[in-house]
C-alpha positions as CSV (number, residue, x, y, z in Angstrom):
1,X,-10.5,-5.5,15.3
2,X,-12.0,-4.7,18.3
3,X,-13.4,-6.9,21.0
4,X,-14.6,-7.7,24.5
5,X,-12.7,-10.7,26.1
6,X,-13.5,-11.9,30.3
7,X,-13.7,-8.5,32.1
8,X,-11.5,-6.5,29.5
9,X,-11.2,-5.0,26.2
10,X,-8.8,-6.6,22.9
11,X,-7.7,-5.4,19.9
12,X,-6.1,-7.5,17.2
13,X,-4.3,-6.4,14.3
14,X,-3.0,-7.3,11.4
15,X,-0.4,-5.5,9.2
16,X,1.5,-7.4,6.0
17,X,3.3,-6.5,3.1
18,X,5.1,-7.4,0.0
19,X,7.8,-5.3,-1.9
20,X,9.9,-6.5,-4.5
21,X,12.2,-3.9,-5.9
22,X,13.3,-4.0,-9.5
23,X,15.9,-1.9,-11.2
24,X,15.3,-1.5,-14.8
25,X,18.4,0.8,-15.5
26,X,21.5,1.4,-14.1
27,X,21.5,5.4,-14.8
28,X,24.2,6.5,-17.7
29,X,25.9,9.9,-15.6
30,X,27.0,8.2,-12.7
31,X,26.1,4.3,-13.2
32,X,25.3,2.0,-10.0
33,X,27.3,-0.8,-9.5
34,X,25.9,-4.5,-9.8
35,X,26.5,-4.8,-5.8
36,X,24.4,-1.9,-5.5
37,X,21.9,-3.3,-7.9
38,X,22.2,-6.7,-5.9
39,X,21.3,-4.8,-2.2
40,X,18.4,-2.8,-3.5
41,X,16.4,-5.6,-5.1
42,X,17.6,-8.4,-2.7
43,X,18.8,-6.8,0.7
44,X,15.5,-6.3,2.3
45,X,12.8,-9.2,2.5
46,X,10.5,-9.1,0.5
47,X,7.5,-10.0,3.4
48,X,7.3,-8.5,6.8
49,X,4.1,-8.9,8.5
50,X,3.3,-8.5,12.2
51,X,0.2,-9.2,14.4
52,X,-0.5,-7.5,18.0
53,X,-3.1,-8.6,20.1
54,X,-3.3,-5.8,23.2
55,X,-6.0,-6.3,26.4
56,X,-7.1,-3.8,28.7
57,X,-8.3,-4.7,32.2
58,X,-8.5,-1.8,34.5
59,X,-5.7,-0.4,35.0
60,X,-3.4,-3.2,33.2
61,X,-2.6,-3.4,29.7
62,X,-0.8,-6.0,28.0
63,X,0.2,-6.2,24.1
64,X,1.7,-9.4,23.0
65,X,3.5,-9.2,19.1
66,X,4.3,-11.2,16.6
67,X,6.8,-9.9,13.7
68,X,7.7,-11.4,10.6
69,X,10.1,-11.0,8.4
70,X,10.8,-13.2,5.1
71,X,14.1,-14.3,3.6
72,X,16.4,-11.6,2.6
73,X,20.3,-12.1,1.0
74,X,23.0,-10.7,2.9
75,X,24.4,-8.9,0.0
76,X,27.4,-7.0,1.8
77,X,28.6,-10.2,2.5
78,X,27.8,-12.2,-0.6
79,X,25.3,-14.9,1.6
80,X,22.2,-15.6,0.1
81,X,19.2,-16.9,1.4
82,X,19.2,-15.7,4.6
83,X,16.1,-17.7,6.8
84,X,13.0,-16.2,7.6
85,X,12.0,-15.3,11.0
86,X,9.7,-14.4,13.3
87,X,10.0,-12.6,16.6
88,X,7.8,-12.1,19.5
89,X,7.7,-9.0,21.6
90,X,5.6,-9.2,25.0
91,X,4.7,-5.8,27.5
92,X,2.6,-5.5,30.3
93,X,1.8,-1.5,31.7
94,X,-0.3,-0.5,34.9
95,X,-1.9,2.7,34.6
96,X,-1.2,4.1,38.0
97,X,-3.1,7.5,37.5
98,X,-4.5,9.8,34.7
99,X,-0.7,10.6,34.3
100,X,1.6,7.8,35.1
101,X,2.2,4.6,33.6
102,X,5.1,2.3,34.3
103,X,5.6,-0.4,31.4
104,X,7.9,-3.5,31.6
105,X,8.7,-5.1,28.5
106,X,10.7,-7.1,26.4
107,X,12.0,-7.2,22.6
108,X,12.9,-10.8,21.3
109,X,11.6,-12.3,23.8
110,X,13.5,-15.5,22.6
111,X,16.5,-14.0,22.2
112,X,16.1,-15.0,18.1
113,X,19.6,-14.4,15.8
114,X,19.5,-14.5,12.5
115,X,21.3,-17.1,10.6
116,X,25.4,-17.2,11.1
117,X,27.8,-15.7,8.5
118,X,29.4,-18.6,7.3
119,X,32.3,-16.6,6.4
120,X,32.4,-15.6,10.1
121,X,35.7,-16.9,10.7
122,X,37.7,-14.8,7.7
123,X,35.3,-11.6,8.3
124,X,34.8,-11.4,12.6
125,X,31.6,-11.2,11.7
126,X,29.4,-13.7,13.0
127,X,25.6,-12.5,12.1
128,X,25.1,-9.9,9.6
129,X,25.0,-6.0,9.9
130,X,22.3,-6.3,7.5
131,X,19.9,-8.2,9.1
132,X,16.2,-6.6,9.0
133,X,15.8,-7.4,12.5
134,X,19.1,-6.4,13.9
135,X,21.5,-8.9,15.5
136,X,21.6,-8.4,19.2
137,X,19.3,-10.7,20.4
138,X,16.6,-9.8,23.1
139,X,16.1,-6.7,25.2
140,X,14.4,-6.1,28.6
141,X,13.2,-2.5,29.2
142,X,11.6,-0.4,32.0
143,X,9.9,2.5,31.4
144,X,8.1,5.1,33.3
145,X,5.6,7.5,31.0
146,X,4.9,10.7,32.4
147,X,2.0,13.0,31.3
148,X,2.5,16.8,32.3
């Protein structure tokens, strides 16, 4: 969705889905395991969603993001009903020429976890390897794009 906003130009957009995996049979040659069944129905959640709002003013361009994703069970580690989340991602680029753009951005902007293991003390494993969103917290990045 397209739209003029003060002296610039916006686009929102909005992306969801739903998936919910079901296995109806555990194959007969080589048979999965029920841990196997357990991650390929329950592992992932089963929403993710995101909305971006970008705005172009000149030679500036900023994109601000929000990502959802549902509850999931951390089935590696036997922990279900792992919280839903959402993340926010923030950028602003200025378009220096036809072929140069420097961007400065940042990736979990508040440095969101997901929930802790609670079997973190047995394991050394504080926050899931699972996790849909990773579990590293934020990022701040610098880029330079180059046209040739």
């Amino acid at each position: 969705l397209g739209f003029a906003l003060g002296s610039g130009d916006s686009t929102l957009t909005l992306a969801a889905n739903y998936n919910k995996t079901k296995v109806d049979s555990l194959g007969t040659v080589n048979p999965i395991s029920s841990g196997r069944v357990a991650a390929l129905e329950d592992l992932l959640p089963n929403w993710r969603a995101n909305v971006s709002w970008t705005h172009q003013m000149g030679a500036f361009r900023t994109l601000l993001r929000l990502n959802y994703y549902g509850e999931w069970d951390d089935t590696g580690n036997g922990v279900p009903g792992m919280g839903a989340e959402t993340l926010v991602d923030a950028q602003v680029a200025y378009q220096f020429n036809d072929s140069t753009e420097v961007v400065f951005g940042v990736e979990n902007l508040f440095d969101t976890f997901p929930d802790e293991n609670p079997f973190a003390g047995s394991l050394g494993q504080i926050y899931s390897e699972s996790s849909p969103f990773g579990f590293n917290g934020g990022a701040w990045y610098l880029q330079a794009r180059v046209t040739f």
